[in-house]
C-alpha positions in Angstrom: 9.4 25.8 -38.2 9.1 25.7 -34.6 10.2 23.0 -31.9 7.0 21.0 -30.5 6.1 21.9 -26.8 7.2 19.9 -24.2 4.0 17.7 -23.0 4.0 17.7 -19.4 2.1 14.0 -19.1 5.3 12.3 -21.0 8.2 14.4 -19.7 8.8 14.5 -23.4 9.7 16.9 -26.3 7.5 15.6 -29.0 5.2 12.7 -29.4 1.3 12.6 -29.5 0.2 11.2 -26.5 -3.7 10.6 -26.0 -5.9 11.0 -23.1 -6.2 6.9 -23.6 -2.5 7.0 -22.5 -3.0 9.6 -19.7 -6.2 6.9 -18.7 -3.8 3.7 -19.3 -0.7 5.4 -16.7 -3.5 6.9 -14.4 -4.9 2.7 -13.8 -0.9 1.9 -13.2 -1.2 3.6 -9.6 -2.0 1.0 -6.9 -2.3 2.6 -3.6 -1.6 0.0 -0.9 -3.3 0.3 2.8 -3.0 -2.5 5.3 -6.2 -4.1 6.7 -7.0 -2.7 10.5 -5.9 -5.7 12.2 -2.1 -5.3 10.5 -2.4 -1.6 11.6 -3.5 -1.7 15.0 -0.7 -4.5 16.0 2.0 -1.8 14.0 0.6 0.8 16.3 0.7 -1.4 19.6 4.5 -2.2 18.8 5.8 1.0 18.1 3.6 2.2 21.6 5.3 -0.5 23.1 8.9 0.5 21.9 8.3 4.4 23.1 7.5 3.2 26.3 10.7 0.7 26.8 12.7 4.0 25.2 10.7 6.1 28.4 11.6 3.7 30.7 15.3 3.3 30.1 15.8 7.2 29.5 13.7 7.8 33.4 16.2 5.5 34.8 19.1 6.7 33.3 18.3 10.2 34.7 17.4 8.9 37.8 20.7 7.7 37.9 22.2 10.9 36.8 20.1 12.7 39.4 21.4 10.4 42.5 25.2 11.2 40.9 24.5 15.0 40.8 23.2 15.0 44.7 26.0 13.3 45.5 27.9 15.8 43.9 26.0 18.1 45.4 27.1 16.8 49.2 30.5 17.4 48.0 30.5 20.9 47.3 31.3 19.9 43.6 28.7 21.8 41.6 30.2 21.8 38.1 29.9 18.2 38.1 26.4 18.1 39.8 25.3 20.6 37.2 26.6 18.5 34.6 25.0 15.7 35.6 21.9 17.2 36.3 21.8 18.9 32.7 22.3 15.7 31.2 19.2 14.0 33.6 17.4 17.2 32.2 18.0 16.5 28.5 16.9 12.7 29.1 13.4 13.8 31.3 12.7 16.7 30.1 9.0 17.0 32.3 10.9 16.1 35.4 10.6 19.3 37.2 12.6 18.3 40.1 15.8 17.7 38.2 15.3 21.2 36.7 15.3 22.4 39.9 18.0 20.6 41.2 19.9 22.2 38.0 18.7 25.9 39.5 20.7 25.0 42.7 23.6 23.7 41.1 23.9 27.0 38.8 23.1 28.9 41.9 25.5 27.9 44.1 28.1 28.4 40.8 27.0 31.8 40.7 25.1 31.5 37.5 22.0 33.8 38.6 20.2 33.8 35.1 20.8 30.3 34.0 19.5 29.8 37.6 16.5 31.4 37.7 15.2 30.4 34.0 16.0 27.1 34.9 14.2 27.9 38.2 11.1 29.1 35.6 11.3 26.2 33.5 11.4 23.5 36.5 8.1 26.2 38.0 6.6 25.9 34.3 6.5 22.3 34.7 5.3 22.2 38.7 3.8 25.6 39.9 4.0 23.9 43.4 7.2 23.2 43.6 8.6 25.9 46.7 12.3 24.7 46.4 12.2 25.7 43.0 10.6 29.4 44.0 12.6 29.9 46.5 15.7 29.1 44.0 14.5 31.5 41.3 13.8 34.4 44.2 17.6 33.8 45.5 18.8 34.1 41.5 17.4 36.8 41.3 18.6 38.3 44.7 22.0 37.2 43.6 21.7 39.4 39.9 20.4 42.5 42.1 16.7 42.1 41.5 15.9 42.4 45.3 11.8 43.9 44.4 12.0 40.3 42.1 13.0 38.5 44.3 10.3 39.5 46.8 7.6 39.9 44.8 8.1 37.6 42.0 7.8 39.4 39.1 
C-alpha cells in the first residue's frame, strides 16, 4: 500500500480536507487598508522627514565644500579632495562640488578621476565652463591633446 499524497492546502501528509475547509481558511484572510485621510497624513510626514534629511545633508556639504576651498587656498589638495568627495557623496546633484572634486584630483595629478568627475559634474550642468575647462586640462594632462581641444 502506498503513502497518501501530500495535500498542498493543509501542508499535510494525510487527512481529507474539503473544499468547505479551503472556503472556511480562504474567509480567515482580512486584508487591512487605512482610510485616505490616515494615508495622506502618513504620506505628508514621511515627505516632511525627506525633506529635514535634504536639508541637513545640503548643509553639511555646504560645510564640507567651504572646508575643501579652504583647503584648496592652501595648496592641500588631498584634504580638499577628501572633503569634497564626502560633500559629493552627501549632494550628489550638486554639480559644482563635483567640479570642485575635478580640480582637486587635477591639481593631484589624477587626470582620469579628473575628467570623469569633470563628466559627471557636466552630466549634471552642461553649462558649467569651470567644469569643461577642468575635463579639457585632464585630458591634456593624460596626453589626449585632440580631446582636449575638441572635446571628444
Amino acid at each position: 500500500m502506498s503513502a497518501p499524497s501530500p495535500d498542498p492546502a493543509t501542508n499535510n501528509t494525510g487527512g481529507n480536507t474539503s473544499k468547505e475547509d479551503l472556503n472556511e481558511a480562504q474567509d480567515d484572510i482580512v486584508v487591512l487598508t487605512p482610510d485616505t485621510a490616515t494615508l495622506e497624513k502618513a504620506l505628508a510626514e514621511r515627505a516632511k522627514k525627506r525633506l529635514a534629511i535634504a536639508e541637513r545633508k545640503r548643509g553639511e556639504a555646504g560645510e564640507r565644500l567651504a572646508f575643501g576651498k579652504t583647503q584648496m587656498e592652501e595648496k592641500n589638495y588631498e584634504a580638499a579632495a577628501t572633503a569634497f568627495g564626502e560633500a559629493c557623496a552627501l549632494w550628489r546633484a550638486n554639480p559644482v562640488a563635483h567640479c570642485d572634486l575635478a580640480t582637486a584630483y587635477l591639481h593631484l595629478g589624477r587626470f582620469e578621476d579628473a575628467e570623469s568627475t569633470a563628466s559627471t559634474a557636466l552630466g549634471l550642468d552642461p553649462k558649467l565652463v569651470e567644469a569643461r575647462y577642468t575635463r579639457a586640462m585632464a585630458r591634456k594632462g593624460r596626453g589626449s591633446v585632440r580631446g582636449a581641444i575638441v572635446g571628444e
